[in-house]
PDB file of N, H, CA, C and O in Angstrom:
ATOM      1  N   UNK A   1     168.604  99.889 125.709  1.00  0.00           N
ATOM      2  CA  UNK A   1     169.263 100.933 126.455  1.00  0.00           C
ATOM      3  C   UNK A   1     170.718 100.570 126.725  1.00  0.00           C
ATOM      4  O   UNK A   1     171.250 100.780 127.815  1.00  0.00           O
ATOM      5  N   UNK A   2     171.333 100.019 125.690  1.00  0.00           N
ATOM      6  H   UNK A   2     170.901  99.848 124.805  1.00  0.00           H
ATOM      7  CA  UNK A   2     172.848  99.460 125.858  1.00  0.00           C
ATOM      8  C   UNK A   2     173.876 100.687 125.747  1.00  0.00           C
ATOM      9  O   UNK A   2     174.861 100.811 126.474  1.00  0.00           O
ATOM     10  N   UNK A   3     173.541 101.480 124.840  1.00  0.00           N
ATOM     11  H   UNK A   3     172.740 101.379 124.249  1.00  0.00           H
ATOM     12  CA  UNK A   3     173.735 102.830 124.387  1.00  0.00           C
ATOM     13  C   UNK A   3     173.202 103.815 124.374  1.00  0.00           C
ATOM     14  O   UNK A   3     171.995 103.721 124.149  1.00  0.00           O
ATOM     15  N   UNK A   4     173.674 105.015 124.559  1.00  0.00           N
ATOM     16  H   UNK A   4     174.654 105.091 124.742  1.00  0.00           H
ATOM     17  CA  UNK A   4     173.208 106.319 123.804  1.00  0.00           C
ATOM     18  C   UNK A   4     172.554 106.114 122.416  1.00  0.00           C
ATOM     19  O   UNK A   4     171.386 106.367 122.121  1.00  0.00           O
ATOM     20  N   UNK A   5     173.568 105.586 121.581  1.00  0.00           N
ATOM     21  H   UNK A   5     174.517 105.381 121.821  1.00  0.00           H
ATOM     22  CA  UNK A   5     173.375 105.411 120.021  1.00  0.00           C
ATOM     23  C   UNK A   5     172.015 104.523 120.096  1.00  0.00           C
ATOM     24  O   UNK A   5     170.996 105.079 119.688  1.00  0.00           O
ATOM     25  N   UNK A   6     171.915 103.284 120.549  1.00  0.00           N
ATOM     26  H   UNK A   6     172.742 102.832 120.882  1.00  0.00           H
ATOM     27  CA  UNK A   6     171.090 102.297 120.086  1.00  0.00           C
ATOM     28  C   UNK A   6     169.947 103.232 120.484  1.00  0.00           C
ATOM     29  O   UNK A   6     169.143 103.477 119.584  1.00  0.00           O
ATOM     30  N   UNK A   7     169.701 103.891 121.875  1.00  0.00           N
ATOM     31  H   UNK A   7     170.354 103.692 122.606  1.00  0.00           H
ATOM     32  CA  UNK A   7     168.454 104.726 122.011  1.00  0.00           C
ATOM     33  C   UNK A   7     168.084 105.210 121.167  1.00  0.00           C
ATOM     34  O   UNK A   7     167.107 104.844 120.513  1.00  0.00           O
ATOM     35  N   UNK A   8     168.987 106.463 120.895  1.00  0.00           N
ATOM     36  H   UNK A   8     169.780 106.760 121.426  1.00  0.00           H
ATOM     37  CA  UNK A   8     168.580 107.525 119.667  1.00  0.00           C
ATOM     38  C   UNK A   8     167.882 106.931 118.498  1.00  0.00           C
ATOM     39  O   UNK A   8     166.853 107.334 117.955  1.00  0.00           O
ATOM     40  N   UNK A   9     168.683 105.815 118.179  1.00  0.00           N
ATOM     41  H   UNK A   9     169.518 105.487 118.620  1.00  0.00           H
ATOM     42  CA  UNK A   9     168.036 105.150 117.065  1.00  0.00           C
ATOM     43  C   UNK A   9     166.614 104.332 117.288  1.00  0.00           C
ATOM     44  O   UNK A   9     165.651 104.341 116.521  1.00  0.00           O
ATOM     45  N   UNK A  10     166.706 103.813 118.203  1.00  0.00           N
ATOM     46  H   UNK A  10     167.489 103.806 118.826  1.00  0.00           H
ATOM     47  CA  UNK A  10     165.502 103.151 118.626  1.00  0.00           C
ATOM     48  C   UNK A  10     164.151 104.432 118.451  1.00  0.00           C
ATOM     49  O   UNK A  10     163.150 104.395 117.735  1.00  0.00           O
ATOM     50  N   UNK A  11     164.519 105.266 119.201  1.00  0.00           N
ATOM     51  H   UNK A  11     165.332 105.297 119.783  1.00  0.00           H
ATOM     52  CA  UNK A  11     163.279 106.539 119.295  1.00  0.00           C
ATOM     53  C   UNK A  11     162.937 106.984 118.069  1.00  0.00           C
ATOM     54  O   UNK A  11     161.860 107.535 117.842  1.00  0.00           O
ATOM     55  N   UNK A  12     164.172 106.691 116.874  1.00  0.00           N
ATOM     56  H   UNK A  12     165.047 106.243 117.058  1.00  0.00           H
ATOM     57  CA  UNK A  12     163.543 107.688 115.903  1.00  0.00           C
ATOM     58  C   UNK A  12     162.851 106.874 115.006  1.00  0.00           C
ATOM     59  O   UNK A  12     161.910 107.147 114.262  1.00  0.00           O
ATOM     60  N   UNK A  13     163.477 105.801 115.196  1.00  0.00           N
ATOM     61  H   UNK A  13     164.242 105.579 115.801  1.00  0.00           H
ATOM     62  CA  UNK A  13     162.831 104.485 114.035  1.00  0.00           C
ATOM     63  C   UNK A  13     161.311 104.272 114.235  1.00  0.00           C
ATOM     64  O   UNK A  13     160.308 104.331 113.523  1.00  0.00           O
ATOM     65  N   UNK A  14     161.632 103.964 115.697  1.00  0.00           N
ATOM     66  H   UNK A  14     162.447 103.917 116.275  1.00  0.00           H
ATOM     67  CA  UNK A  14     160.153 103.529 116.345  1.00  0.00           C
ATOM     68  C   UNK A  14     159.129 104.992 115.493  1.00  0.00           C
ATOM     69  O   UNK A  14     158.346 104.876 114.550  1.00  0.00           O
ATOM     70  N   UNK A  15     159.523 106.294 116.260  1.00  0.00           N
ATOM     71  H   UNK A  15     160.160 106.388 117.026  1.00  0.00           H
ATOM     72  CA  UNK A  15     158.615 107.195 115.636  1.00  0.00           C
ATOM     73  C   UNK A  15     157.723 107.343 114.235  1.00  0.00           C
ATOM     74  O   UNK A  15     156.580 107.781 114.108  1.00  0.00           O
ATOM     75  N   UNK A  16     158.867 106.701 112.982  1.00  0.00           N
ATOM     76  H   UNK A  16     159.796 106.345 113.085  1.00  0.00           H
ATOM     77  CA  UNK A  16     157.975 106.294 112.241  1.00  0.00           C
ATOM     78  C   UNK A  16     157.778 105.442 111.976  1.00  0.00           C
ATOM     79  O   UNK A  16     157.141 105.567 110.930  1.00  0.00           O
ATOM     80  N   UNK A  17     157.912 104.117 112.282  1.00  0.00           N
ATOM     81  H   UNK A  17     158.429 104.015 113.131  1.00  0.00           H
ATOM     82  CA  UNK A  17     156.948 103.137 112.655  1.00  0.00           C
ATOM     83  C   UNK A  17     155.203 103.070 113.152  1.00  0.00           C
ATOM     84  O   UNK A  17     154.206 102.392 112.904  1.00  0.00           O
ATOM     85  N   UNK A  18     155.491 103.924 113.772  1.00  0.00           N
ATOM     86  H   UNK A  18     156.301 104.475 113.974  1.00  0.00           H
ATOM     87  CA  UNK A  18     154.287 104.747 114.799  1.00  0.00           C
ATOM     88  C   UNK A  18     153.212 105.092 113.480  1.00  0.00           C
ATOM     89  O   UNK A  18     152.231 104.529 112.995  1.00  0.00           O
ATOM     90  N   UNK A  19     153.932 106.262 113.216  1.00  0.00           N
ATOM     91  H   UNK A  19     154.729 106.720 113.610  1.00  0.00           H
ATOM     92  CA  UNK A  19     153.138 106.702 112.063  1.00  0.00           C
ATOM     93  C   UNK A  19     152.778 106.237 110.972  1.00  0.00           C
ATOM     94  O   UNK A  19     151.696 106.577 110.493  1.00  0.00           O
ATOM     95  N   UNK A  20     153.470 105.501 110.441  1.00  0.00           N
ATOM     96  H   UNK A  20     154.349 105.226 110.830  1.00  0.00           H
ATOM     97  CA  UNK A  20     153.541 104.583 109.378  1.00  0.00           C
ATOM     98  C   UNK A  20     151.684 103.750 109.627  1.00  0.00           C
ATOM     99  O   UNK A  20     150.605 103.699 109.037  1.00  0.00           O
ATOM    100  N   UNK A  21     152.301 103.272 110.827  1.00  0.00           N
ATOM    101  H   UNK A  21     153.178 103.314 111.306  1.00  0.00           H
ATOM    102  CA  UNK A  21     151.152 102.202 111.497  1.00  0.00           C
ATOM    103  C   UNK A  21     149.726 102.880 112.142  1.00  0.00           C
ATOM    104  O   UNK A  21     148.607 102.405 111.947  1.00  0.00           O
ATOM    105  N   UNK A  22     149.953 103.840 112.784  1.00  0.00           N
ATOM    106  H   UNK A  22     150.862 104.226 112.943  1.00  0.00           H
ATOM    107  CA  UNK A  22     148.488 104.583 112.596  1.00  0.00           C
ATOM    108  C   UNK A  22     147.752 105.099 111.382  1.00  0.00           C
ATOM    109  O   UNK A  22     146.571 105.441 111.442  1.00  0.00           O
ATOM    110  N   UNK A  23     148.632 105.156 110.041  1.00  0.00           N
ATOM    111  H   UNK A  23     149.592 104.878 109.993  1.00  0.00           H
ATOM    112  CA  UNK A  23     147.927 105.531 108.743  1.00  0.00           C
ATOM    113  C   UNK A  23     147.216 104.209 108.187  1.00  0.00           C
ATOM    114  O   UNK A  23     146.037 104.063 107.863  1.00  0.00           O
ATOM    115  N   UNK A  24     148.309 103.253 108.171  1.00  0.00           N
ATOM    116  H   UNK A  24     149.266 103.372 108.434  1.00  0.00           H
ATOM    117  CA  UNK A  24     147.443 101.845 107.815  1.00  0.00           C
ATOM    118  C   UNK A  24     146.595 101.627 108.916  1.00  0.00           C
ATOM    119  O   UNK A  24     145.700 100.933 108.434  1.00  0.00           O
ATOM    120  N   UNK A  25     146.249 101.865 110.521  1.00  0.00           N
ATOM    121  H   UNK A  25     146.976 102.429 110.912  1.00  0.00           H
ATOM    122  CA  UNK A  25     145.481 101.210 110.681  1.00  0.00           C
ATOM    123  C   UNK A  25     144.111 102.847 110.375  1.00  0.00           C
ATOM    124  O   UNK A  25     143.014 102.442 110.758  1.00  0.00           O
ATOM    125  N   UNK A  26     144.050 103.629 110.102  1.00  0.00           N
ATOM    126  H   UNK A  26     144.942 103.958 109.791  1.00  0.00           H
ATOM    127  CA  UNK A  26     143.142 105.128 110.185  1.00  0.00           C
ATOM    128  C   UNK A  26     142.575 103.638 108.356  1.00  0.00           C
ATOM    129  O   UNK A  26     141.631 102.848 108.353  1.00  0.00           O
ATOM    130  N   UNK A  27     143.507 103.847 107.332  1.00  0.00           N
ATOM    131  H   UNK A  27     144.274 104.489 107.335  1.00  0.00           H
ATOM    132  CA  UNK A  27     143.000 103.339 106.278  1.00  0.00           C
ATOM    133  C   UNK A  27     142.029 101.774 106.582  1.00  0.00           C
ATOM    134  O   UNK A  27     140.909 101.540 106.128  1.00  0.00           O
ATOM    135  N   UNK A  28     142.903 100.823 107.517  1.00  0.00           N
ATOM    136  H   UNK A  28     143.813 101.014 107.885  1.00  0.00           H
ATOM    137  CA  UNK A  28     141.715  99.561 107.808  1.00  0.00           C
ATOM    138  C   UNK A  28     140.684 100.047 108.276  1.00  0.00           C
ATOM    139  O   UNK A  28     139.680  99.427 107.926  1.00  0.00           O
ATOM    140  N   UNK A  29     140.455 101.123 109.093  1.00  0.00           N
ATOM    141  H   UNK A  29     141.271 101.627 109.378  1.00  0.00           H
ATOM    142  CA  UNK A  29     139.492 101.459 109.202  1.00  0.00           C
ATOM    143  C   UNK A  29     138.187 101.978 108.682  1.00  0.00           C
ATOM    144  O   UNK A  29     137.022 101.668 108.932  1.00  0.00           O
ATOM    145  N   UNK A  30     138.705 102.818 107.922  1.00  0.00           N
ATOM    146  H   UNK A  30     139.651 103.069 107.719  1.00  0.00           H
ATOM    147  CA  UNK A  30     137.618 103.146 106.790  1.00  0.00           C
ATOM    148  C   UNK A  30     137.438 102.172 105.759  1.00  0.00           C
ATOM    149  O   UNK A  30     136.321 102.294 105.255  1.00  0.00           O
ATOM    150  N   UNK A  31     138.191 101.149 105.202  1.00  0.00           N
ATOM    151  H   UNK A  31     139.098 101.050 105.611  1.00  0.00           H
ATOM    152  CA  UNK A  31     137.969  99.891 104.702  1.00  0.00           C
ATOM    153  C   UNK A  31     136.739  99.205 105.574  1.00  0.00           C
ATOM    154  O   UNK A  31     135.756  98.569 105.194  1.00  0.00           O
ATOM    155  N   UNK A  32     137.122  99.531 106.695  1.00  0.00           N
ATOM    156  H   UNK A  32     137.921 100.047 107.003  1.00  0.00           H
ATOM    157  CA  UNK A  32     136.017  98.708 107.748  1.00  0.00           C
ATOM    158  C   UNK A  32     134.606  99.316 108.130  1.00  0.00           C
ATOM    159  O   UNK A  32     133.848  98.947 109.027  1.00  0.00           O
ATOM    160  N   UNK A  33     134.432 100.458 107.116  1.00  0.00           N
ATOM    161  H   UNK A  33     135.047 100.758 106.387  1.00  0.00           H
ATOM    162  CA  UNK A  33     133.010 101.240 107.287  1.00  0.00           C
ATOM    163  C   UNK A  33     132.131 100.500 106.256  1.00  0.00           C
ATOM    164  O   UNK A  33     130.940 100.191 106.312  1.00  0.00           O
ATOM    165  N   UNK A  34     133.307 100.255 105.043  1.00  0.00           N
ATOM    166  H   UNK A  34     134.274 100.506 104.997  1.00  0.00           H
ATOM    167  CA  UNK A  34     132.645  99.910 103.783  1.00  0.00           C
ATOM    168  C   UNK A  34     132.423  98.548 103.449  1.00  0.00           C
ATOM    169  O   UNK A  34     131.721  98.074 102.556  1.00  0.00           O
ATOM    170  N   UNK A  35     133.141  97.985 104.318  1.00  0.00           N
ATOM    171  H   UNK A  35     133.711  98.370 105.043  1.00  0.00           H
ATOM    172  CA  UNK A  35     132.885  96.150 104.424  1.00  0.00           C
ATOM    173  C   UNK A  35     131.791  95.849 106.072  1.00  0.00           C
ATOM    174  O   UNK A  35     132.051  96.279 107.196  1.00  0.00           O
ATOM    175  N   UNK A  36     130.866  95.190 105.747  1.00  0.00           N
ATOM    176  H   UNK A  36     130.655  94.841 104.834  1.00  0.00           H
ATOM    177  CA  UNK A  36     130.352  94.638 106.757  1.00  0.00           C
ATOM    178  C   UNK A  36     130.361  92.904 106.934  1.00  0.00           C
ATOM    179  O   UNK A  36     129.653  92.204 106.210  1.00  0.00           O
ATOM    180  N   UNK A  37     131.123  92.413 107.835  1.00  0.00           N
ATOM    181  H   UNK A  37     131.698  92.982 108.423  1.00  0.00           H
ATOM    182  CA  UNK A  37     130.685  91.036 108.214  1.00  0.00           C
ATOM    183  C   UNK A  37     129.217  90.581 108.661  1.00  0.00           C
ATOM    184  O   UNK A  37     128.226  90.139 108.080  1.00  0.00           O
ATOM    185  N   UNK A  38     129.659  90.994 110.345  1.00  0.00           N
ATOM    186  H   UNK A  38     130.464  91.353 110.817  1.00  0.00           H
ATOM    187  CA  UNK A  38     128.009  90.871 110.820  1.00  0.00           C
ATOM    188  C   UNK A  38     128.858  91.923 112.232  1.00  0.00           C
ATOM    189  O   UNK A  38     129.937  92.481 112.434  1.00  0.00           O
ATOM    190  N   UNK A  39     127.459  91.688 112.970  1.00  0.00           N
ATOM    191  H   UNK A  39     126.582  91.234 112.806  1.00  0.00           H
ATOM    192  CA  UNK A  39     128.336  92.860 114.268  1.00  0.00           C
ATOM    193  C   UNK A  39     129.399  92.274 114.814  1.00  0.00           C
ATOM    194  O   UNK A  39     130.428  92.897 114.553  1.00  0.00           O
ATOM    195  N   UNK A  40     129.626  90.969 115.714  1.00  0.00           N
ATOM    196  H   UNK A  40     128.791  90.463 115.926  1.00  0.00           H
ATOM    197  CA  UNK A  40     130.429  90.302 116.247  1.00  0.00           C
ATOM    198  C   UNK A  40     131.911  90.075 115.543  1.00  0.00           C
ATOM    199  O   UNK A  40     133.031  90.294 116.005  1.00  0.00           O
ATOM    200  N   UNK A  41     131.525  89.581 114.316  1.00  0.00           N
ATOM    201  H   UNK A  41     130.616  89.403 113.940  1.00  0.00           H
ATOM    202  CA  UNK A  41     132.612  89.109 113.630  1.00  0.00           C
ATOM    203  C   UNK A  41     133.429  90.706 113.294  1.00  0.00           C
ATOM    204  O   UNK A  41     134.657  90.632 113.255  1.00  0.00           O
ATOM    205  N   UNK A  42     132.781  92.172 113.047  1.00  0.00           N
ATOM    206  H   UNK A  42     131.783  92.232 113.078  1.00  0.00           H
ATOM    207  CA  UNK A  42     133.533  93.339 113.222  1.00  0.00           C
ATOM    208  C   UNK A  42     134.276  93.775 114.180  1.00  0.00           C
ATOM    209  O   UNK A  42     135.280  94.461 113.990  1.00  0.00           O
ATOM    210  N   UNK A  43     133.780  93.354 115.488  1.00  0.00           N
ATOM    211  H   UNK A  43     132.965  92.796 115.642  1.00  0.00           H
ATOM    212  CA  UNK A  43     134.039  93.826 116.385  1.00  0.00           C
ATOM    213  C   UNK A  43     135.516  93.211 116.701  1.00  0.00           C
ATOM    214  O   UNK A  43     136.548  93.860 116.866  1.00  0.00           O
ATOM    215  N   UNK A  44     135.300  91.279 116.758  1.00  0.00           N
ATOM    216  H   UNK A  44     134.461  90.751 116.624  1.00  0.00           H
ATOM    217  CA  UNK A  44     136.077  90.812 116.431  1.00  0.00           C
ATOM    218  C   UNK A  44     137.507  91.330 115.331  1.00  0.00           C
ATOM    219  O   UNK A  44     138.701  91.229 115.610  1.00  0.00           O
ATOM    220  N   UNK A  45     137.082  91.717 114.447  1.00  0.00           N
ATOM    221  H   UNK A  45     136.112  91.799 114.220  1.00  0.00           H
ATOM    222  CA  UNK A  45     138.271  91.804 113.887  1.00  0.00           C
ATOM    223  C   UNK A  45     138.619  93.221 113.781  1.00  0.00           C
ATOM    224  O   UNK A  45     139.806  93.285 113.463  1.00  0.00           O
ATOM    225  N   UNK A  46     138.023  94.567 113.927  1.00  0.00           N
ATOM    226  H   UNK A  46     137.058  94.515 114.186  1.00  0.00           H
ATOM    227  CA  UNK A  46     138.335  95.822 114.745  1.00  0.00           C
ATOM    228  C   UNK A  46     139.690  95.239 115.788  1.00  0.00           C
ATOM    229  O   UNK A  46     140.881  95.354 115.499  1.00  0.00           O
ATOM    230  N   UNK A  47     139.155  94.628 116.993  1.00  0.00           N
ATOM    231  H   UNK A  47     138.187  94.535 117.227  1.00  0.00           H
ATOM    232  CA  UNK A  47     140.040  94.182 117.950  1.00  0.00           C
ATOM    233  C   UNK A  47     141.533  93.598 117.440  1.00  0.00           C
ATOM    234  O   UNK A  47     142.521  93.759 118.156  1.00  0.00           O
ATOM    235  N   UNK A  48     141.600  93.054 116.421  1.00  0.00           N
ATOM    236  H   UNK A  48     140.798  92.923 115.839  1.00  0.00           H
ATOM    237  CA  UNK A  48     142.623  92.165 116.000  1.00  0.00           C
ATOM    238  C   UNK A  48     143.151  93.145 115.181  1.00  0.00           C
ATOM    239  O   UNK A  48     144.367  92.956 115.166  1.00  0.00           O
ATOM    240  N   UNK A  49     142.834  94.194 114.420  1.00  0.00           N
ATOM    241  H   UNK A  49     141.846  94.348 114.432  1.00  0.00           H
ATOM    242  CA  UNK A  49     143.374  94.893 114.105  1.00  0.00           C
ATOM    243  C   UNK A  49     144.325  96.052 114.998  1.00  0.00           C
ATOM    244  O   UNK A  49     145.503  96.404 114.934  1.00  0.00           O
ATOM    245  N   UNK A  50     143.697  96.258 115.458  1.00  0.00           N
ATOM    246  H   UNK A  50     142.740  95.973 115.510  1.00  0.00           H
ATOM    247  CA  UNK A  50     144.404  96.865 116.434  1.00  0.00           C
ATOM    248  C   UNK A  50     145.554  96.698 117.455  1.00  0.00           C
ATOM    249  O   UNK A  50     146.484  97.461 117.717  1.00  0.00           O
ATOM    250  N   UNK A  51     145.253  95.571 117.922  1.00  0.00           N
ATOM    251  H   UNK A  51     144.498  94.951 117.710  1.00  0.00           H
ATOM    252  CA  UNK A  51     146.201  94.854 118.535  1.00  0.00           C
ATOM    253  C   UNK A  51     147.878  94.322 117.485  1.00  0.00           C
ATOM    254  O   UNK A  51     149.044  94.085 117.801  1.00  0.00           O
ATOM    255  N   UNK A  52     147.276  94.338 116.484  1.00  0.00           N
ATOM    256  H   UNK A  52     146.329  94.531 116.227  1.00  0.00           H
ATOM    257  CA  UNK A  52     148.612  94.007 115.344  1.00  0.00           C
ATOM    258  C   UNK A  52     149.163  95.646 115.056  1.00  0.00           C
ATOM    259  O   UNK A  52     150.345  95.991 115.050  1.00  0.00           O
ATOM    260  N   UNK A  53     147.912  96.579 114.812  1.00  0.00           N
ATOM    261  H   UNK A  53     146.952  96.299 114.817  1.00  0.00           H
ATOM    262  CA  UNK A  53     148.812  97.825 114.437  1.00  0.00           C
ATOM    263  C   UNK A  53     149.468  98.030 115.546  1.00  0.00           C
ATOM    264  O   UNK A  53     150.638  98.266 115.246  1.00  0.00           O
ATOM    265  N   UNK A  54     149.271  98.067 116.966  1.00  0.00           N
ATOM    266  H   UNK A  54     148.320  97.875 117.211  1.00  0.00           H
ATOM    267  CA  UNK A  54     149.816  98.201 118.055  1.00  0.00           C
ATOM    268  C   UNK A  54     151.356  97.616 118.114  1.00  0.00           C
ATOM    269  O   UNK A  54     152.361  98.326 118.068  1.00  0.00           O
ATOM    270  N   UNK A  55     151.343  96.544 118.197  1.00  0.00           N
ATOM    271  H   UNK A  55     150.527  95.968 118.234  1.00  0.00           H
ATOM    272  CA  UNK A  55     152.293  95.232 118.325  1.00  0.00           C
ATOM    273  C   UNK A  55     153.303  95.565 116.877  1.00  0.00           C
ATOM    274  O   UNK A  55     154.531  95.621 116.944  1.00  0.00           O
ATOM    275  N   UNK A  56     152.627  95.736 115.779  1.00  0.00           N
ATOM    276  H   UNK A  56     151.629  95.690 115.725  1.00  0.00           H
ATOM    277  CA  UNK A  56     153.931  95.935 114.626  1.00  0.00           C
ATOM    278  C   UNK A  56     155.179  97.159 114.870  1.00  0.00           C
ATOM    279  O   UNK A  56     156.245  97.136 114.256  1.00  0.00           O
ATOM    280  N   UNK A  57     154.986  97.705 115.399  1.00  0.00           N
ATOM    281  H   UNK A  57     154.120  97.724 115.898  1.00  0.00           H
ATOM    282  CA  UNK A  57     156.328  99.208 115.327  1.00  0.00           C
ATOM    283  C   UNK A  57     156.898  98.754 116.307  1.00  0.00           C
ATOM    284  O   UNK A  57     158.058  99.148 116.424  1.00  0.00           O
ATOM    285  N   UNK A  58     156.431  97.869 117.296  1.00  0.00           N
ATOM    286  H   UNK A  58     155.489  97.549 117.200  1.00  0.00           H
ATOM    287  CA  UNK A  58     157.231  97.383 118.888  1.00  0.00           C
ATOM    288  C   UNK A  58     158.655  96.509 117.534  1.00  0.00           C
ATOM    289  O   UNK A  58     159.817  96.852 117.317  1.00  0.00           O
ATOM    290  N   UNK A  59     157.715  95.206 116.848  1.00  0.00           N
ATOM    291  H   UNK A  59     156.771  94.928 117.024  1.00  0.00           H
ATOM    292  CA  UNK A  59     158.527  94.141 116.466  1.00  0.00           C
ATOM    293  C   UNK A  59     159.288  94.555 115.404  1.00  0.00           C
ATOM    294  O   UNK A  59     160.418  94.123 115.173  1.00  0.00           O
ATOM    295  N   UNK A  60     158.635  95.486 114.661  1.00  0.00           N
ATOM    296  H   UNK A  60     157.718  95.837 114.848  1.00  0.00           H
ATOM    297  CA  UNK A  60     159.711  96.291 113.646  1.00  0.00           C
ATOM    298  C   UNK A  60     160.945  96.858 113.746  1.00  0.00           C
ATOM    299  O   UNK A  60     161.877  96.725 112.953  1.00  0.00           O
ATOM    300  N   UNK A  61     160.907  97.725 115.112  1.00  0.00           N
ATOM    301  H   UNK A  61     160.150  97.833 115.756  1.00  0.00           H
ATOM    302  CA  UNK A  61     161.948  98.272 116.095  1.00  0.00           C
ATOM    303  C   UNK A  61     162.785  97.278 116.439  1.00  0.00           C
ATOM    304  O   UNK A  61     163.877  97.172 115.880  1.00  0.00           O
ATOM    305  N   UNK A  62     162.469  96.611 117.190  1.00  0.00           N
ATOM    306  H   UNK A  62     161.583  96.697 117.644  1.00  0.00           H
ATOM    307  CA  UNK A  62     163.104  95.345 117.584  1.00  0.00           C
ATOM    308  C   UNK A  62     163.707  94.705 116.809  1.00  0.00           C
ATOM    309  O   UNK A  62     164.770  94.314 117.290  1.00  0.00           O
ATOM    310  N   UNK A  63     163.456  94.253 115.329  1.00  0.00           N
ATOM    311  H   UNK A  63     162.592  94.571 114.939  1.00  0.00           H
ATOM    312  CA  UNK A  63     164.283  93.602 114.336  1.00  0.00           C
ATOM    313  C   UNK A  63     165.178  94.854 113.783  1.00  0.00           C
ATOM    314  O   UNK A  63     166.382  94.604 113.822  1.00  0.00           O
ATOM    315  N   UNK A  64     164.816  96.257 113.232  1.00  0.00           N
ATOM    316  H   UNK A  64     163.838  96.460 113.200  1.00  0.00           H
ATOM    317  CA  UNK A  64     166.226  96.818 112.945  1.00  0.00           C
ATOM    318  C   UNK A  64     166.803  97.413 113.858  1.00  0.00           C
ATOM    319  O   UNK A  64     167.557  98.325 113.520  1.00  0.00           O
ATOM    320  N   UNK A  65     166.634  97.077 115.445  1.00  0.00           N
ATOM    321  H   UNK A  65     166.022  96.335 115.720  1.00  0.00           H
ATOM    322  CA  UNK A  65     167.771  96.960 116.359  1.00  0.00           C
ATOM    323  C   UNK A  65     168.828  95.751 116.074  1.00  0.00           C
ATOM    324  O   UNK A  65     170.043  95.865 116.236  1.00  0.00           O
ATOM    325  N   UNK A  66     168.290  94.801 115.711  1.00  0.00           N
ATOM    326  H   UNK A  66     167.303  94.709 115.580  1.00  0.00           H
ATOM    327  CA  UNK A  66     169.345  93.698 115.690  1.00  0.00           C
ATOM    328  C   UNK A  66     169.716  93.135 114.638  1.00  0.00           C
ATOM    329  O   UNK A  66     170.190  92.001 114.560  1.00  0.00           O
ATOM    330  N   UNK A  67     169.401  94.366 113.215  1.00  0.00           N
ATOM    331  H   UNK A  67     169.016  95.286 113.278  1.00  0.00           H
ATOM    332  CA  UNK A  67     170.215  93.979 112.245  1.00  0.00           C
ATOM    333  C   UNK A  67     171.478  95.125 112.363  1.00  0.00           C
ATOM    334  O   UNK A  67     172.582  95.103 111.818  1.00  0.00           O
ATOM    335  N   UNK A  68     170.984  95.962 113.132  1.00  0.00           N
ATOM    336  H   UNK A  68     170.088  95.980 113.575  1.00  0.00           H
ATOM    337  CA  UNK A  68     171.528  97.053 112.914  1.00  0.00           C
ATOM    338  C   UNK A  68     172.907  97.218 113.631  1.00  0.00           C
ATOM    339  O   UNK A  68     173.963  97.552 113.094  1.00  0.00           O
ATOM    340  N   UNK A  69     172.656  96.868 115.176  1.00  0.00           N
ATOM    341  H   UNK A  69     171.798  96.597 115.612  1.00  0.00           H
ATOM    342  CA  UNK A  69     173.257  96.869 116.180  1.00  0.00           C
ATOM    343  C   UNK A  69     173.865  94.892 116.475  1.00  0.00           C
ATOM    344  O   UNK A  69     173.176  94.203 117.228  1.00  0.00           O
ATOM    345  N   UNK A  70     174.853  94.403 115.941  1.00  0.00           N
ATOM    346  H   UNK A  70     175.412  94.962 115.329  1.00  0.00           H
ATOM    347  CA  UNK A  70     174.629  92.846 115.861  1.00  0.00           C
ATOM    348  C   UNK A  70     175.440  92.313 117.239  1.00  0.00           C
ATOM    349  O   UNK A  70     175.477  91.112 117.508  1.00  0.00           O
TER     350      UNK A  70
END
């Protein structure tokens, strides 16, 4: 929030980031109908998935803020 500019940009990048990252994780998912570990170890890694699709558009944003903006 240093700028107007850096916002604007931040919001729109992030946006598809967003999307980008809910399609790969909608696709791990259905990957994850058709692969079975065992229950635990799914659940397990359901969780970890998620938490990375979550977490990637934050750190994505964040790095072409600061190639962008130096």
């Amino acid at each position: 929030m240093k700028s107007q500019e850096r916002w604007d940009f931040a919001q729109h990048y992030s946006m598809k980031e967003m999307i980008r990252s809910g399609v790969l994780c909608t696709i791990s998912s259905l990957l994850g109908l058709l692969i079975h570990v065992g229950e635990i170890s799914d659940f397990l890694i359901s969780i970890a998935v998620i938490i990375f699709f979550a977490l990637l558009p934050i750190i994505r944003t964040e790095i072409a803020l600061r190639s962008k903006f130096k």
